[in-house]
N, C-alpha and C positions, 0 to 999 in steps of 0.2 A: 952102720950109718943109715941101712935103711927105718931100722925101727925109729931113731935116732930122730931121722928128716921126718917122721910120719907123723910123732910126738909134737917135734915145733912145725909141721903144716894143718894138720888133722883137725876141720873143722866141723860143726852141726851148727845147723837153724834151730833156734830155738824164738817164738814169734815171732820170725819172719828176717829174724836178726841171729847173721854169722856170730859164733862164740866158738873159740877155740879151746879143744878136746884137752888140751893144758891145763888149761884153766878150770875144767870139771875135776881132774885127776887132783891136781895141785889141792883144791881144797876137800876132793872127797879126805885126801892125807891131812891135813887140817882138822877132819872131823874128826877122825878117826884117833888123832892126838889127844883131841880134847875129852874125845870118851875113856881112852886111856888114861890120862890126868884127873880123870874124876875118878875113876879105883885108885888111884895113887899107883899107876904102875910106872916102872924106870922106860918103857919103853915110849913112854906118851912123849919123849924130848929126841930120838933117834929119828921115828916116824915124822914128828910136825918139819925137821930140819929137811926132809926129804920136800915135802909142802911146801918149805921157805923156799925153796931154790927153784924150786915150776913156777911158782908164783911170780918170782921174780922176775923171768922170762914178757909173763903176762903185761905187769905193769910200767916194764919199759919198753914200749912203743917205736922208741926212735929204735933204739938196737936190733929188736928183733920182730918179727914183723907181725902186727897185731890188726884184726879190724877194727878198732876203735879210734876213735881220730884224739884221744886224748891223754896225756903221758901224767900219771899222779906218779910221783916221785918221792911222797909220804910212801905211800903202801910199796912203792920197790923200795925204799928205802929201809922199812921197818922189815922186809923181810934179812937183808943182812944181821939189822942190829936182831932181830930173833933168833939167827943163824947161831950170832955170836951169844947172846944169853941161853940158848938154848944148850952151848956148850959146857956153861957152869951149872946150869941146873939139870944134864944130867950128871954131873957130877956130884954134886952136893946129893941129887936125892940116890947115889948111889952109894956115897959115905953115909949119908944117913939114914939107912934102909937098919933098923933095928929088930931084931931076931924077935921081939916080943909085939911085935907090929902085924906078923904073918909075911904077907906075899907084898903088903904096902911100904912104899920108899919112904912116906913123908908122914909125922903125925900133924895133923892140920890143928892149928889157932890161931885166936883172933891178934890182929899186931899190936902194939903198945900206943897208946895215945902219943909217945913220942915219935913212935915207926910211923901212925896215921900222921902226923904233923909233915914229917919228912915226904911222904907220899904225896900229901896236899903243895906243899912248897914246891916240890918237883914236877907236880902237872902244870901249873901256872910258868915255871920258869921254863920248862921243856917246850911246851907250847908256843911260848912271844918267842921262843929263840928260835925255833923252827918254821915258823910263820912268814919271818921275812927273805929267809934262806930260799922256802918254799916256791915264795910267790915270784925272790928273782928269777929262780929255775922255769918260771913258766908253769908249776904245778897248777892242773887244775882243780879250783877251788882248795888251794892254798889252805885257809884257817883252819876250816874241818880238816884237811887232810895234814896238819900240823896236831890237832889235839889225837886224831887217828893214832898218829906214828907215839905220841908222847905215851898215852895212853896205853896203847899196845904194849910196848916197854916194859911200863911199870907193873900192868897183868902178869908178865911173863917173868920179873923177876919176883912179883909176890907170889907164885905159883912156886918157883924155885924154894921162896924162902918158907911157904907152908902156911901163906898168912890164907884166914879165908876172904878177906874182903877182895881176896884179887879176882873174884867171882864178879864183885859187883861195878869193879871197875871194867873189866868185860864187857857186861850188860853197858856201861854210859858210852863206851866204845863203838858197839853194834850201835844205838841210839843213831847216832851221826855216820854211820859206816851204812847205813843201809840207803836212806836217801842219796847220800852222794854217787854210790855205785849204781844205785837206779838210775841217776841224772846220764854218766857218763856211758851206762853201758854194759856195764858188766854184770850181766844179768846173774849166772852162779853163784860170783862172789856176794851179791846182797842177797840170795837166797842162801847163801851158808850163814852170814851173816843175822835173817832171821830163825835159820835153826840152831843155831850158835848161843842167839839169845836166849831161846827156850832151855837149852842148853846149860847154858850159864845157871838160870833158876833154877835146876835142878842140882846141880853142881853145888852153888851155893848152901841147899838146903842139907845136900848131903853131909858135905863140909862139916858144917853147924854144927849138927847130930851126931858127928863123931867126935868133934871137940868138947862138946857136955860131957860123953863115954868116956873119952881117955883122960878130961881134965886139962888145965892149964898147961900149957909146956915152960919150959923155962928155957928162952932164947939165948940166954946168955950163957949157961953150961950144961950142951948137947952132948949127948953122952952120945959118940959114934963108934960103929963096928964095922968094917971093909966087908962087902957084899956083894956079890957077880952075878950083874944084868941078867 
């Protein structure tokens, strides 16, 4: 218990403003996810779920005790639903870890003009339906913190599914993700946020450059082999 209380008390100033030592950890695991999912390793979905769950602590304010005087309930929110996608994606890129791929879980391509349509239809509708949810909650800054959470989602399930544009839906993410965490406070989280985005660019490019190398995949008949993390 004592690490335990030290974890959810353990605070640093950083300019001049308390941020709790949670909330650095929480997303160094965040980073460290993301660098993992740009090798394509299985472990980049084990590691981020660890991150989902400090995080979560962070962003609900009322529960558990935070300096911030602001409770966004997007960003605790979205760490569930990543909790919960993060559990199909590492599964999928564990069944789909193919022997001719090396040490990588996933072959990355780009998604189908009908998978992009589907994406496109799901942020607009994810978005208004989460917006008024949000704002009864008391979420601050509600709309952003509505396409945050939609958005977020859809990254993590295009990452599952190997698409690369899930790269670039990242990047519009971070966009709105970093002012709003500037406003409220959370100094780390918009500084992962900006490294995130660089991040993402890099990511993306990677991506790209191995989908030209290995060619088109064919989504629709994934030849899978059982393969242990």
């Amino acid at each position: 218990m004592g690490t335990l209380g030290w974890l959810l008390d353990a605070q640093v100033h950083i300019a001049g403003s308390p941020v709790l030592v949670r909330e650095i950890v929480g997303n160094a695991f965040g980073l460290v996810s993301a660098l993992l999912g740009l090798r394509r390793l299985v472990w980049a979905w084990p590691v981020g779920m660890i991150g989902n769950a400090l995080l979560l602590t962070v962003f609900l304010g009322g529960v558990f005790a935070t300096p911030q005087a602001h409770d966004l309930y997007g960003q605790a929110g979205r760490q569930v639903f990543f909790f919960a996608v993060s559990v199909y994606g590492w599964w999928r890129w564990r069944r789909n870890r193919r022997t001719d791929a090396g040490h990588a879980a996933v072959l990355p391509r780009w998604a189908t003009w009908r998978e992009r349509l589907a994406m496109l239809l799901a942020a607009a509708v994810g978005t208004a339906a989460a917006y008024p949810v949000l704002a009864a909650l008391g979420s601050w800054g509600p709309l952003p913190d509505a396409w945050i959470l939609t958005g977020s989602l859809l990254a993590t399930y295009g990452m599952a599914r190997g698409w690369v544009e899930f790269w670039l839906v990242w990047i519009a993410v971070d966009a709105v993700g970093v002012p709003l965490l500037l406003r409220g406070g959370f100094y780390p989280s918009a500084a992962m946020y900006l490294i995130y985005g660089a991040l993402c660019a890099w990511g993306f490019a990677a991506w790209w450059r191995t989908s030209r190398v290995t060619g088109p995949a064919k989504p629709r008949t994934p030849i899978y082999t059982e393969a242990v993390a």
